[in-house]
C-alpha positions as CSV (number, residue, x, y, z in Angstrom):
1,X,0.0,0.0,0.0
2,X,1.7,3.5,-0.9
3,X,1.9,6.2,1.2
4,X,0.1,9.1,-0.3
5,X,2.9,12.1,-1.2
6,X,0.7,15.0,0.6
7,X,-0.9,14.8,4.1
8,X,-3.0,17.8,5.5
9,X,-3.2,17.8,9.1
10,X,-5.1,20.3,12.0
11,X,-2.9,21.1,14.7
12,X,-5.7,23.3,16.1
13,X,-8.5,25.2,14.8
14,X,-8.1,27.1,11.9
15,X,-4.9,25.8,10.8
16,X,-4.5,23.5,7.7
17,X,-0.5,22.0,7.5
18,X,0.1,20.6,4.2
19,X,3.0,18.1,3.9
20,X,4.8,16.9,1.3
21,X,5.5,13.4,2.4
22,X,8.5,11.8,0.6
23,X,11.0,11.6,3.7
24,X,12.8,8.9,1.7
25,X,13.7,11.5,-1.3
26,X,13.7,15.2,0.4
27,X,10.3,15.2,-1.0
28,X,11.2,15.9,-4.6
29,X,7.9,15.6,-6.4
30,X,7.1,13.2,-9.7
31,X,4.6,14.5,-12.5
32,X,3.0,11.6,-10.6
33,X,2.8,13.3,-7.9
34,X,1.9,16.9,-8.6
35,X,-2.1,15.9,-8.9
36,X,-2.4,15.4,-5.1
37,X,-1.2,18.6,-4.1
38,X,-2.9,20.4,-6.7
39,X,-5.8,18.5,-5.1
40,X,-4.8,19.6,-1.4
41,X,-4.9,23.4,-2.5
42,X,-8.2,22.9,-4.6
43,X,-10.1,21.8,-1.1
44,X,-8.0,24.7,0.8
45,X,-9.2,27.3,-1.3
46,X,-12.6,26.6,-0.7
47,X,-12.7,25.7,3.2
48,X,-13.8,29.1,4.8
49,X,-12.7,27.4,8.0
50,X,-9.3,27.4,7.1
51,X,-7.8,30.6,7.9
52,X,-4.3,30.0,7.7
53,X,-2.3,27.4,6.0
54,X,1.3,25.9,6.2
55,X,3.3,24.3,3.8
56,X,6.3,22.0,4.9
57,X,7.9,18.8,4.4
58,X,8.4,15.4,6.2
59,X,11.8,14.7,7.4
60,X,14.9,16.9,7.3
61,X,13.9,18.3,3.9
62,X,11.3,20.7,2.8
63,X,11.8,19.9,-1.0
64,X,14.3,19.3,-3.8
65,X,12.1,20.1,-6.2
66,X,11.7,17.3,-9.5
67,X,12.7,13.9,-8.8
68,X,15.9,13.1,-11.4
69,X,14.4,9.8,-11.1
70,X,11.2,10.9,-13.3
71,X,13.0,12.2,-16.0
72,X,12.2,9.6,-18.0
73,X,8.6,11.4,-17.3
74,X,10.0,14.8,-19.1
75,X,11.1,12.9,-22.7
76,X,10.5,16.2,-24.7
77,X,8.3,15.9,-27.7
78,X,8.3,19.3,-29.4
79,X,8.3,23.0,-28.2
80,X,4.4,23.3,-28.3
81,X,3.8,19.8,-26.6
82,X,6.4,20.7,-24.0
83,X,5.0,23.8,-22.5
84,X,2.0,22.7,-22.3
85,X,3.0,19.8,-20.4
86,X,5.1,22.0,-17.8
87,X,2.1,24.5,-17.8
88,X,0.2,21.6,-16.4
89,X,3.0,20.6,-14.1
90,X,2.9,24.2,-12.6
91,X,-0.3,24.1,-11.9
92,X,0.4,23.4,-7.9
93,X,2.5,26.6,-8.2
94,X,-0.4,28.6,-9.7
95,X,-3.6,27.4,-6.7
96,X,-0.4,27.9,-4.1
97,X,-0.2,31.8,-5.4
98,X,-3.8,31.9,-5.1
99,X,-4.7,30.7,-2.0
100,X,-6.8,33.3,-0.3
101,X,-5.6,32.2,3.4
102,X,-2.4,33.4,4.2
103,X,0.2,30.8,3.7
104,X,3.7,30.0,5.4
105,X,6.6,28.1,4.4
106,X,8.1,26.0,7.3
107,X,11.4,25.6,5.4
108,X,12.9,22.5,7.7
109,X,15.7,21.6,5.4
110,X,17.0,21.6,1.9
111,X,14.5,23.8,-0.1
112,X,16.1,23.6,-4.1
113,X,14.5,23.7,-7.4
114,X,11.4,24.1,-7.7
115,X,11.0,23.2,-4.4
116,X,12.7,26.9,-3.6
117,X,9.9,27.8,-5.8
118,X,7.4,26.4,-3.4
119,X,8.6,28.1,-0.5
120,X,8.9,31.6,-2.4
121,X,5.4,31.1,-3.6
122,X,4.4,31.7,0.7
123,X,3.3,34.7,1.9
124,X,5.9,34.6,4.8
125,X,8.6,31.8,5.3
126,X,10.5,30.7,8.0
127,X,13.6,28.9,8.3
128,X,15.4,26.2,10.5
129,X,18.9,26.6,10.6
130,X,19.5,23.7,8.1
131,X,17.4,25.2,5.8
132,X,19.4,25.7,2.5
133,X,17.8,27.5,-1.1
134,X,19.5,26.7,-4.6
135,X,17.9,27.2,-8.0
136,X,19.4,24.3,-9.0
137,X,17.5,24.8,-13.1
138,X,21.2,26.1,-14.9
139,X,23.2,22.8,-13.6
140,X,21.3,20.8,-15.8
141,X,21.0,24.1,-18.7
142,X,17.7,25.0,-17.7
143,X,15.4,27.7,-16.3
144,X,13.6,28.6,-13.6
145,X,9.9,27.0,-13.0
146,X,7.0,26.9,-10.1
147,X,7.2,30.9,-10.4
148,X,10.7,31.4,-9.1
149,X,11.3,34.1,-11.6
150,X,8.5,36.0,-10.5
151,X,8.9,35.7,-6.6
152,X,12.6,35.9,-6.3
153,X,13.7,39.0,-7.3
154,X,10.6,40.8,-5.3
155,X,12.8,39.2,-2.1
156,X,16.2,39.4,-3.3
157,X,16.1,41.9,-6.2
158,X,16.7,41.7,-9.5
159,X,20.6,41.5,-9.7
160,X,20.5,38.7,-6.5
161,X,18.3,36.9,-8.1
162,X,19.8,36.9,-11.5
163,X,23.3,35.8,-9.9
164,X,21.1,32.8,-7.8
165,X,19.6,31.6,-10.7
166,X,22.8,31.6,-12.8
167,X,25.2,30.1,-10.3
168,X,22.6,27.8,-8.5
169,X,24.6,29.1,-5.1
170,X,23.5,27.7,-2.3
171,X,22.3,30.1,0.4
172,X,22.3,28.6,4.1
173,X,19.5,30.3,6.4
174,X,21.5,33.2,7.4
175,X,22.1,34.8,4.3
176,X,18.7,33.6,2.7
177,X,17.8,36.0,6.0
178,X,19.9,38.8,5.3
179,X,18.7,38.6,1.7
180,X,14.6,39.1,2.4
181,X,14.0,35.2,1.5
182,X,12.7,34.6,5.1
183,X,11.6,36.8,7.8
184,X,13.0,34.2,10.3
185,X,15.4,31.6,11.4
186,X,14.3,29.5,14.7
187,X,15.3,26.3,15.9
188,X,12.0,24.3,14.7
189,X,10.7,26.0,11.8
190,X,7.3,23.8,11.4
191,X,6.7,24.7,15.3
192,X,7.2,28.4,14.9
193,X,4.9,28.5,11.7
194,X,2.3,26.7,13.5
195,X,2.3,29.3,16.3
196,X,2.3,32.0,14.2
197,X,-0.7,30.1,11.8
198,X,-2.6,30.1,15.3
199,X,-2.0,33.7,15.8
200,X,-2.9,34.7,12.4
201,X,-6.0,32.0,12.6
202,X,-7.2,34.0,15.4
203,X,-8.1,37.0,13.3
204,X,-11.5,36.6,11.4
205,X,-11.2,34.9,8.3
206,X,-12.8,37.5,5.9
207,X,-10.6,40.0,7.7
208,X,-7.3,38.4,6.8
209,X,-8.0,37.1,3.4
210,X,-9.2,40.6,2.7
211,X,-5.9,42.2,4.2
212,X,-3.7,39.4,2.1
213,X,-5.5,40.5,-0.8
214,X,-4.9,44.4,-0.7
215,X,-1.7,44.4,0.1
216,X,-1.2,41.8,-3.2
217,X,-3.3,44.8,-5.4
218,X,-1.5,47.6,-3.6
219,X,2.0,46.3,-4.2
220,X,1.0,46.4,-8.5
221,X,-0.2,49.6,-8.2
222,X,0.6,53.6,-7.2
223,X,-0.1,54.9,-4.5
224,X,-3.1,56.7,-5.2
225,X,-4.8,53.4,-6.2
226,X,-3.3,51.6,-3.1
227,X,-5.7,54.3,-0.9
228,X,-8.5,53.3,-3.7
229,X,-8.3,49.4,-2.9
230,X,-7.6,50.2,0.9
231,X,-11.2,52.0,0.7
232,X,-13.0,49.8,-0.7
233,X,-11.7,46.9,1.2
234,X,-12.1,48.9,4.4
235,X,-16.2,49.6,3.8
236,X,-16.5,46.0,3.0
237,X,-15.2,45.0,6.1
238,X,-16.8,47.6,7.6
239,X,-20.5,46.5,6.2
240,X,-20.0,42.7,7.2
241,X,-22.6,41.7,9.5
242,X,-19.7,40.5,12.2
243,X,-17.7,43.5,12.0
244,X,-20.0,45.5,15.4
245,X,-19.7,43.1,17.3
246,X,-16.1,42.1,16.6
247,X,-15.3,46.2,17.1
248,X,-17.1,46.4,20.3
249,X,-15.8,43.2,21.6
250,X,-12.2,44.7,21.1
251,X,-13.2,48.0,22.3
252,X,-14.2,46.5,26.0
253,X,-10.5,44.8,26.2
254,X,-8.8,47.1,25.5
255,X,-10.7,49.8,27.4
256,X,-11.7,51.8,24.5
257,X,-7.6,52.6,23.3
């Protein structure tokens, strides 16, 4: 009986942790295997009871991205045939990007390929101190996938970035730290992610998928237009039926500051 590749878990209310479960290979992921988690993210996405979600891996890896034991999976056919089929394999990468509950990257180990991909592709990562990021793509004369080109330079800027993706340098935690890559190194990265899921869990859902979403639009935008989306978000909030008693509760804590 196999093992399925992804396991969701709920360490608590709120919280979904999905994990990609392939211990025995740093959890680098098949073509094979891409459908569950594209799965995983498909229910996510549509649970209004999830309010934050964690990504991670089993082991003392977070992911190595494709498994050089399915490239017998990748025979290319022709140009056309190809992207398609890698459009199809990025699909995971795509319902990751737009998951409306915040998401966080517990990055517990190597993190390489697309697998760096994956964790860039998190609203906020954290790091262990084994943690290690490579785009690995130009050892093997080829490019970066699962959005890397997009998310990595907004972290590290463009020349970083370009130099990464060229040399496929490794960066431990400390300098992917110093770079923007993560907001954190802790001991236990899938531990501190949890605990900050919880927090984060705590705040209504609509609220947070609504503040997630404006700061998306506002970062595309000027500034003028960043107000525009803040206003309208704001009045929506405003108008939901919860949001009285939610400001009065917080008002009698706090003593009216």
């Amino acid at each position: 009986m196999h093992t399925p590749p992804i396991r969701i878990h709920r360490p608590c209310e709120g919280v979904a942790v999905v994990m990609l479960d392939r211990p025995h290979r740093l959890n680098a992921m098949r073509p094979s295997t891409i459908g569950p988690l594209v799965e995983a993210f498909e229910v996510l996405a549509n649970d209004e009871s999830t309010r934050a979600v964690v990504l991670t891996g089993a082991g003392r890896g977070f992911c190595t991205g494709m498994d050089l034991g399915a490239l017998e999976e990748m025979a290319p056919i022709d140009v056309e045939s190809q992207t398609a089929w890698m459009r199809d394999l990025m699909r995971a990468s795509i319902l990751l990007d737009w998951l409306p509950q915040p998401t966080i990257a517990a990055v517990n180990g190597p993190a390489t390929g697309g697998g760096f991909g994956y964790a860039m592709g998190c609203d906020i990562r954290i790091a262990s101190r084994s943690a290690l990021f490579s785009a690995t793509f130009a050892r093997m004369a080829m490019g970066p996938d699962a959005g890397l080109s997009h998310s990595l330079p907004r972290a590290a800027g463009y020349a970083r970035a370009l130099e990464l993706l060229l040399t496929a340098d490794v960066v431990d935690a400390d300098e992917a730290l110093r770079l923007g890559i993560v907001s954190r190194v802790v001991e236990d990265a899938q531990e501190t992610a949890i605990e900050l899921a919880k927090r984060i869990a705590a705040v209504p859902g609509h609220a947070s998928r609504s503040i997630k979403r404006t700061l998306r639009q506002s970062l595309a935008t000027d500034f003028e237009a960043a107000v525009d989306t803040e206003a309208r978000a704001q009045a929506e909030l405003i108008c939901h039926p919860d949001w009285m008693a939610n400001a009065t509760a917080w008002l009698a804590k706090h003593g009216g500051r």
